[in-house]
C-alpha positions in Angstrom: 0.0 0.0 0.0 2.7 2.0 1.0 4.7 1.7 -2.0 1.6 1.9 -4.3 1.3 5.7 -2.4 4.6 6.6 -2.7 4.2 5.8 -6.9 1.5 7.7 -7.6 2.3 10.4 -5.7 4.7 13.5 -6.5 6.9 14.7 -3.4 5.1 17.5 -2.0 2.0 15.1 -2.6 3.6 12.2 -0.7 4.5 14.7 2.2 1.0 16.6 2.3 -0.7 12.9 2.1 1.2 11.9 5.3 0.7 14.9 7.5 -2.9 14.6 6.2 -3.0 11.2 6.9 -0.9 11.8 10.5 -3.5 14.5 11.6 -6.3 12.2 11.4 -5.0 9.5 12.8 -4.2 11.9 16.1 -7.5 13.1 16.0 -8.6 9.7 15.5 -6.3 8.5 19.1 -7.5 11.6 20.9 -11.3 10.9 20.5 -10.9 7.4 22.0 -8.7 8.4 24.8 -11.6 11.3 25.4 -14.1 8.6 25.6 -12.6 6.4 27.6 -12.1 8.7 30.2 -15.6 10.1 29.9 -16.7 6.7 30.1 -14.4 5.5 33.4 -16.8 8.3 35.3 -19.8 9.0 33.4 -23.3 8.4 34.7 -25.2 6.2 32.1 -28.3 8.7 31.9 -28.6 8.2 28.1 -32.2 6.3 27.6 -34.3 4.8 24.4 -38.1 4.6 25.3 -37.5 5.5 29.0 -35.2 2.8 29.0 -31.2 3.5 30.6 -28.4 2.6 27.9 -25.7 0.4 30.0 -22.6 2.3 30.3 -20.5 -0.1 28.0 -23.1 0.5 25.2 -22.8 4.3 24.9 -19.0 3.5 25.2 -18.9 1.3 22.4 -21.5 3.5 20.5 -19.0 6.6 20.7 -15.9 4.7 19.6 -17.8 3.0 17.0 -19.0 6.5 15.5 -15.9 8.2 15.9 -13.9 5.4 13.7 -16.5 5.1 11.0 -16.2 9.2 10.9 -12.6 9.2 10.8 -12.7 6.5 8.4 -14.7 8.2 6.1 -12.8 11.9 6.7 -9.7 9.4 5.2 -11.9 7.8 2.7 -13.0 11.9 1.3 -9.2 12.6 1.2 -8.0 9.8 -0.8 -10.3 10.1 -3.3 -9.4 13.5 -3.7 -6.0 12.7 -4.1 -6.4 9.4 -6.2 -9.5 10.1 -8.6 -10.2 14.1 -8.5 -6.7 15.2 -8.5 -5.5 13.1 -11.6 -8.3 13.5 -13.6 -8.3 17.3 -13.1 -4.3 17.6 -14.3 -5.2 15.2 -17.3 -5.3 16.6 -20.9 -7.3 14.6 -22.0 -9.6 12.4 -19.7 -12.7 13.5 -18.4 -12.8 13.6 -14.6 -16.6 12.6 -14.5 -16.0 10.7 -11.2 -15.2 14.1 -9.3 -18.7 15.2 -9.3 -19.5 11.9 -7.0 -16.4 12.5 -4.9 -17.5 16.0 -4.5 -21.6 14.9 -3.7 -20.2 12.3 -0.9 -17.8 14.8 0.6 -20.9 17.1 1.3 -23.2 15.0 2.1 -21.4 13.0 5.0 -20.7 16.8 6.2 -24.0 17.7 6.3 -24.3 14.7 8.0 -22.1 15.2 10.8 -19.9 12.5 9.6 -17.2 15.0 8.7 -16.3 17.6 11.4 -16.2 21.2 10.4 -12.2 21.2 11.4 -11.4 18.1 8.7 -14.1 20.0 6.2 -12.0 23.0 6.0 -9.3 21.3 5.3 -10.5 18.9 2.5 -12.3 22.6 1.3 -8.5 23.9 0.7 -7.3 20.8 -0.9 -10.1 20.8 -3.6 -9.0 24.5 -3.9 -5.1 23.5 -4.3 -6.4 20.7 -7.1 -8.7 23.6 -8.8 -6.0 25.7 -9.3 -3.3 22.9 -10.1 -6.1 22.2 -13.0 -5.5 21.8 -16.7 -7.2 24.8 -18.3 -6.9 23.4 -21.8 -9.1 20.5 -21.0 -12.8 21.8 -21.6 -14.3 19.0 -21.1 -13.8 18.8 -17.0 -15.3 23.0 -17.4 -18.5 21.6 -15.1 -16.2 19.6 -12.5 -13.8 22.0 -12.5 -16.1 24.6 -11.7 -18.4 22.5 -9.4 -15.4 21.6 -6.9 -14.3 25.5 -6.9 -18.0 25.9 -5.5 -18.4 23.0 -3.4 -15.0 24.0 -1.7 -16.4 27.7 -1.1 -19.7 26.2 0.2 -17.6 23.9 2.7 -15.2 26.9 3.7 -18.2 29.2 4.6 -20.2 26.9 6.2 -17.4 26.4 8.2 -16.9 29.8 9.2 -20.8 30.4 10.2 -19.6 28.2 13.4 -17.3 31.1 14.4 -19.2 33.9 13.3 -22.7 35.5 14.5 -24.9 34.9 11.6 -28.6 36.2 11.2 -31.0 33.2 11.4 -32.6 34.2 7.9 -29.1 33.9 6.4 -28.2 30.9 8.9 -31.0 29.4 7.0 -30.1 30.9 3.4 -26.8 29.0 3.4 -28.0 26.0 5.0 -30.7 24.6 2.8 -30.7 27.5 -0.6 -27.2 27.7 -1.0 -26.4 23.8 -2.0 -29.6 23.8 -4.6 -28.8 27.2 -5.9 -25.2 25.8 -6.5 -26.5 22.7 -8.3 -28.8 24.8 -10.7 -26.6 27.2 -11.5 -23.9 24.1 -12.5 -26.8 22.7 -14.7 -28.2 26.0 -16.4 -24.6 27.0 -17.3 -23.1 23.8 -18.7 -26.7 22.0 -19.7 -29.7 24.1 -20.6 -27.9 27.1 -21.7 -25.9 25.6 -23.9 -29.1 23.4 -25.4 -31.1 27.0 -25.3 -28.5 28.3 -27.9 -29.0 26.1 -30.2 -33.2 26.6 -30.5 -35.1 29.5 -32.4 -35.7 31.1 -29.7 -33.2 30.5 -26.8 -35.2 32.7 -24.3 -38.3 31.3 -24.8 -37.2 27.5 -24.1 -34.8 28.8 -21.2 -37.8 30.8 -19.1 -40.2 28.2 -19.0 -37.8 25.5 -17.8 -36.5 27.9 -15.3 -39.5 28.5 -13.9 -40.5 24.8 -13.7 -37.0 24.6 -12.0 -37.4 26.8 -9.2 -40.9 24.8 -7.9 -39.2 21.7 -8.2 -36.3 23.0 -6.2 -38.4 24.5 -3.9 -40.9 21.5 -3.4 -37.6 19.5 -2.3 -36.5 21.8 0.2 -40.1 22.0 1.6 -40.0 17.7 2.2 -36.3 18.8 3.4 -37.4 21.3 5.8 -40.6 19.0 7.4 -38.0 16.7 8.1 -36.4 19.4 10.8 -39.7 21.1 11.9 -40.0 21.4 15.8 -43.2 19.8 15.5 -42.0 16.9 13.3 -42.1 14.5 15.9 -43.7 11.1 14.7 -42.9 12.1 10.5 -39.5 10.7 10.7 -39.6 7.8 13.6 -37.6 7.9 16.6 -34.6 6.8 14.5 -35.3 9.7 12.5 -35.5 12.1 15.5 -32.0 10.8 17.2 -30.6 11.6 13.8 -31.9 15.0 13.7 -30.8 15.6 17.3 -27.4 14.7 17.1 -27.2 17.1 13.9 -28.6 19.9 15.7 -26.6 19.2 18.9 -23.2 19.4 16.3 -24.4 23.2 15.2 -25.0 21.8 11.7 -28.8 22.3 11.9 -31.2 24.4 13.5 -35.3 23.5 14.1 -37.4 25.3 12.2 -40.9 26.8 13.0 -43.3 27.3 10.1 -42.7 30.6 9.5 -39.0 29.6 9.0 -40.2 27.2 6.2 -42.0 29.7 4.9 -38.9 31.9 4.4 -36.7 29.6 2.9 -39.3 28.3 0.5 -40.2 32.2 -0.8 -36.3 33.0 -0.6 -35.3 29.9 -3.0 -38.2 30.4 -5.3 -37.4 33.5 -6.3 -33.5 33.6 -5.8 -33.8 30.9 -8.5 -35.9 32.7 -10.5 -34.7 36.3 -10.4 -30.5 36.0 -9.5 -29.3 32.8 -10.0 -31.0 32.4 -13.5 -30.1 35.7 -14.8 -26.2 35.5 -13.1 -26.1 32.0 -15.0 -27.2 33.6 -18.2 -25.4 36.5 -17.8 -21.9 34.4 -17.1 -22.7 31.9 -19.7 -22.8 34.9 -22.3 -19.7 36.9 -21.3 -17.7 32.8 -21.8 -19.1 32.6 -25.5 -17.8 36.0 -26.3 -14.5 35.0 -24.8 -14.7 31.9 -26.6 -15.5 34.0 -30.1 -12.7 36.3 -29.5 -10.6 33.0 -28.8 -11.7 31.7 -32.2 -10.9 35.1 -33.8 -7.1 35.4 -32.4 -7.0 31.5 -33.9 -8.2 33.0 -37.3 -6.2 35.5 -37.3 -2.8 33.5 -36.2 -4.0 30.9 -39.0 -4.2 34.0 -41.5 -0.9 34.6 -40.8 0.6 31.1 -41.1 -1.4 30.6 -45.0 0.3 34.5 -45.5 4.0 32.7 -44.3 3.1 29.5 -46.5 2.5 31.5 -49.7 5.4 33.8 -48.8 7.8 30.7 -48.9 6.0 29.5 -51.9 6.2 32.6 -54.1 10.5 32.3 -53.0 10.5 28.6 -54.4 9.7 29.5 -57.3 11.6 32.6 -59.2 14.4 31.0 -58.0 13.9 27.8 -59.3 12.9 29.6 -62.6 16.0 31.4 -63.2 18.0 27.8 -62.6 16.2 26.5 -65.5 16.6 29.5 -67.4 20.1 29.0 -67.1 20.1 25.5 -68.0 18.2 25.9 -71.2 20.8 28.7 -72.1 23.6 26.4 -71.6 22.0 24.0 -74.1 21.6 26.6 -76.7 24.9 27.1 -76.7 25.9 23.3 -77.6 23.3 22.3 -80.3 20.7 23.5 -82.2 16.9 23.4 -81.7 16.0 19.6 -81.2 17.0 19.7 -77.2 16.4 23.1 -76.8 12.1 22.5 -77.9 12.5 19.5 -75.2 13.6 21.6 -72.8 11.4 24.2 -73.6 8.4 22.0 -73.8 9.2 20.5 -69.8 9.4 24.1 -69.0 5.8 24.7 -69.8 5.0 22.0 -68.3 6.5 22.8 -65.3 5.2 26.5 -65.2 1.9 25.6 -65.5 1.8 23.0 -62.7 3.4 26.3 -60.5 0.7 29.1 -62.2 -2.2 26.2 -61.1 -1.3 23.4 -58.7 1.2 25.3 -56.5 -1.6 27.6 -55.6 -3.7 24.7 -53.7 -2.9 23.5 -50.3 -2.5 20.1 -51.4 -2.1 18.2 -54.4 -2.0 14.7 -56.2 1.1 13.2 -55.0 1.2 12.0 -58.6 1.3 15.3 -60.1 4.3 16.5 -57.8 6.4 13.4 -59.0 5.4 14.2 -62.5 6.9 18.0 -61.8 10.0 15.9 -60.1 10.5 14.3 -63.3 10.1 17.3 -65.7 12.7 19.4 -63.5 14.9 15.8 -63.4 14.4 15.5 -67.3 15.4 19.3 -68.0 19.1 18.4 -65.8 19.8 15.8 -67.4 19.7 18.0 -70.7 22.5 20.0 -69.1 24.8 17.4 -68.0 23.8 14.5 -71.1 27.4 15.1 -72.6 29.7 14.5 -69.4 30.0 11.0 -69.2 31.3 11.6 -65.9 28.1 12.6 -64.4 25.8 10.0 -63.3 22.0 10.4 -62.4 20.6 7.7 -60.6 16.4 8.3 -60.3 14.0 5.1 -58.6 10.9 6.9 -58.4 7.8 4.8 -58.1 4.6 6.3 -60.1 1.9 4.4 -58.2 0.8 7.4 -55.7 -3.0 6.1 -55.7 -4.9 9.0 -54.4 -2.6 10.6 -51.5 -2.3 13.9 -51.0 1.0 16.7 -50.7 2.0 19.7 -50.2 3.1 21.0 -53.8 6.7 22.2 -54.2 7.7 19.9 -50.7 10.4 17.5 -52.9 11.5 19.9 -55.4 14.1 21.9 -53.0 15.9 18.7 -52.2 16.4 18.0 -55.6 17.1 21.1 -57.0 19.7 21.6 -54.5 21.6 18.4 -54.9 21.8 19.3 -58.8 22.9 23.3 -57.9 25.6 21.6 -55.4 26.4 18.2 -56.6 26.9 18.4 -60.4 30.2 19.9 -62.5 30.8 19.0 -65.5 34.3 19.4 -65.1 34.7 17.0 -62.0 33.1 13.6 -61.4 29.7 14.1 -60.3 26.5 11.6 -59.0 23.1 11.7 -57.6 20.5 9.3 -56.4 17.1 10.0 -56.0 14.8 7.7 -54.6 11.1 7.7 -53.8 9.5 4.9 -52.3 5.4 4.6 -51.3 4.3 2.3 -48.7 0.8 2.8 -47.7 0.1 6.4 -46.6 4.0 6.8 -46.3 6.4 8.4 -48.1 10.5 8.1 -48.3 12.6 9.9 -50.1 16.3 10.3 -50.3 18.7 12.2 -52.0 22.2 11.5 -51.9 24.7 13.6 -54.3 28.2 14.8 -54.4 29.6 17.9 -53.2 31.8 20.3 -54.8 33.8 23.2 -54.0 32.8 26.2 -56.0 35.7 28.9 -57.8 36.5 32.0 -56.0 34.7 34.0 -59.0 30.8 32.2 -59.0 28.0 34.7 -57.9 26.4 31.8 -55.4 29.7 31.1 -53.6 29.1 30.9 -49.8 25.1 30.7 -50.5 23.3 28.3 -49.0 20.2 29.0 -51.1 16.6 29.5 -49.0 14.6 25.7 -50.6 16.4 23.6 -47.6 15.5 26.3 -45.6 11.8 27.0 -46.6 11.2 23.0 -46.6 12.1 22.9 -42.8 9.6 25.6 -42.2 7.0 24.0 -44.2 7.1 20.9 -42.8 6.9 22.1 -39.1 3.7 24.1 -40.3 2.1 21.6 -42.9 3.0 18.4 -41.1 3.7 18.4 -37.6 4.4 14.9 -35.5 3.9 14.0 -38.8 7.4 14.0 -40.7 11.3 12.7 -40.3 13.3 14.7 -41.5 17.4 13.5 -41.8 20.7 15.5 -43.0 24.1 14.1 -43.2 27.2 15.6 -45.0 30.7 15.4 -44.9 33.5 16.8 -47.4 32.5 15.0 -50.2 29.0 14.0 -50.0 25.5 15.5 -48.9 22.5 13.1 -48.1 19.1 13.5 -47.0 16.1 11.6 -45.9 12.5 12.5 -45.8 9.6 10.9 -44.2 6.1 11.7 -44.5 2.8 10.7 -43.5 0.3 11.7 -46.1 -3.5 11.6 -46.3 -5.5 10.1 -49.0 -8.1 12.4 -50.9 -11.4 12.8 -49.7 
């Protein structure tokens, strides 16, 4: 058990559990060392139908009552610890068990099973998990907000033993407050959120309102007749030891008729006229801060499509002027024949970039076809060295999947802008390889050392760059992305998890 504790726990956690734990347990010792002393001298005046109670019998009864209410004060703290705690610091899970947690830690108060001393203290340790909450986690809103409530409730209830406190508000606290916090929980996180979605929100919302506030108020009437003075007979004499051990702990007071009377007319309409319109009125201001939250997303999204095109529209002038100066090269060696291929590929290629490149995704098919038409228009440039060698294994089976356009290009076009001279032995292998809804690809080309006099010497260029950018944007926890180079070569591996077109 100990060791189960001591896992689940953090280190300030393990040390609050214990002194938690320690302080009941001495509570606990000094209650039955109070009773047995009481007991050693006590007069056994305590009577059932007229009838003495034997001294060993209240004994018994009082350390039998004061374990089973330590017990349970243990039980309330573990579970806040071991169910409300983790489920309120979870990003994803949805703490639904709280709410009982929170329902049996009030209830066995109100019952006297918890004493006000070990209330206040399980009050600040739902307080201490409230604010140790994960705020991105919407779906715990309602616990989250019904254990910051339930811990206020505790924590003034608590101080009403200390402080002088008019009976009308005595009563107020004592039986309105708990309903009021239970509707209020519902009409913000329930019927509101229904109501929004009707014609006419305010006519479905007033009516059920309404029908709330006599149904709340018919069950604190049955509540009240159970602690009326002249209630004697409606409960049984179980009933009535029940009630008199409540009221002798402070946690009740008897009630006359005209106290019934007050609490009834006070809930009725506190429902109808302040905790209804507060619940509306809260419920509105979070949906405007939940539009303006969806606006700043907008807007941050805006500007992350603006960066997207932005790297884009850099891709491709300078790929165009690369090809320009490829296709002047070939001029220079021959005639028209390659110079009309060339030409031709180059078309095609702008047209894919004046149409496709505009879309955030494409065919994967028609990116490898503009792989191959830039691959093709290369290996027009660098046909008459037999000392370069281009190495392509591109599969053209893409099925339906879907890609960013311009995502392979850079690689590509930077292994031919670094790894080819046609005065120096010179390879590249390019390799594309499909497997279900993933993509690899590799590029793997020489490096050389450019002369003191070329324009582009000490340039990295900005594709790798922009591809890096575009991947942590376009697929995030979605791509592997790989560099390696030494002196003489330059390799790179890519990745990529794609979706199929819908």
């Amino acid at each position: 058990m100990i060791k189960y504790i001591n896992a689940r726990l953090k280190e300030t956690a393990r040390i609050e559990f214990w002194i938690v734990t320690g302080c009941i347990a001495a509570s606990l010792l000094f209650d039955l060392i109070t009773i047995a002393r009481t007991g050693s001298g006590a007069v056994a005046s305590a009577q059932i139908n007229g009838i003495p109670i034997p001294l060993v019998q209240q004994t018994g009864s009082a350390l039998t009552a004061s374990l089973f209410n330590h017990v349970i004060t243990l039980l309330s703290y573990l579970m806040l610890c071991f169910y409300v705690s983790p489920g309120f610091e979870s990003k994803e899970e949805k703490a639904s068990n709280s709410l009982f947690v929170l329902v049996f830690i009030t209830v066995c108060f109100m019952a006297g099973i918890i004493n006000i001393y070990f209330a206040a203290l399980l009050a600040i340790k739902m307080l201490f998990i409230f604010f140790n909450r994960n705020q991105q986690n919407k779906e715990n809103a309602l616990y989250h907000e019904a254990a910051l409530l339930t811990a206020s409730f505790l924590l003034v209830r608590t101080g009403m033993t200390y402080m002088s406190t008019p009976p009308w508000l005595y009563n107020y606290l004592i039986y309105n407050l708990p309903v009021a916090i239970v509707i209020y929980l519902y009409l913000v996180h329930r019927l509101l959120p229904k109501s929004a979605t009707r014609k006419h929100p305010f006519l479905y919302f007033l009516p059920r309102l309404l029908l709330l506030s006599l149904l709340s108020t018919l069950a604190i009437f049955g509540i009240c007749k159970c602690f009326e003075n002249n209630a004697n007979g409606f409960m049984g004499q179980m009933g009535q030891d029940f009630m008199n051990q409540l009221a002798n702990l402070n946690l009740i007071h008897r009630l006359k008729e005209e106290d019934i009377l007050i609490i009834l007319g006070t809930n009725f309409f506190s429902v109808l006229l302040i905790i209804g319109p507060l619940s509306l009125s809260n419920y509105k201001s979070r949906q405007a801060n939940h539009v303006e939250e969806i606006k700043v997303l907008k807007t941050e999204l805006g500007k992350t499509d603006a960066n997207l095109n932005f790297l884009k529209s850099q891709i491709n002038p300078h790929f165009l002027f690369n090809a320009l100066n490829t296709l002047y090269g070939t001029a220079l060696q021959e005639d028209a024949e390659r110079t009309s291929e060339g030409i031709q590929k180059l078309g095609d290629m702008m047209r894919f970039m004046l149409q496709e490149n505009m879309q955030d995704k494409i065919l994967l098919s028609k990116d490898i076809d503009y792989l191959k038409n830039y691959i093709m228009l290369q290996k027009l440039r660098t046909s008459t060295s037999v000392d370069v060698i281009i190495d392509t294994q591109i599969e053209e089976d893409a099925g339906e999947l879907m890609i960013a356009p311009m995502l392979l290009i850079p690689f590509v076009e930077n292994a031919f802008k670094h790894g080819i001279s046609l005065q120096n032995p010179s390879h590249i292998k390019i390799t594309l390889h499909i497997s279900g809804s993933t993509l690899y690809f590799d590029v793997h080309n020489s490096i050389h050392i450019r002369s003191e006099n070329d324009p582009e010497k000490g340039e990295s260029g900005i594709g790798l760059e922009n591809v890096k950018q575009r991947l942590m944007l376009v697929y995030p926890q979605k791509h592997d992305f790989t560099i390696r180079e030494n002196a003489k070569e330059f390799f790179i591996h890519l990745t990529l998890q794609l979706d199929a077109n819908n």
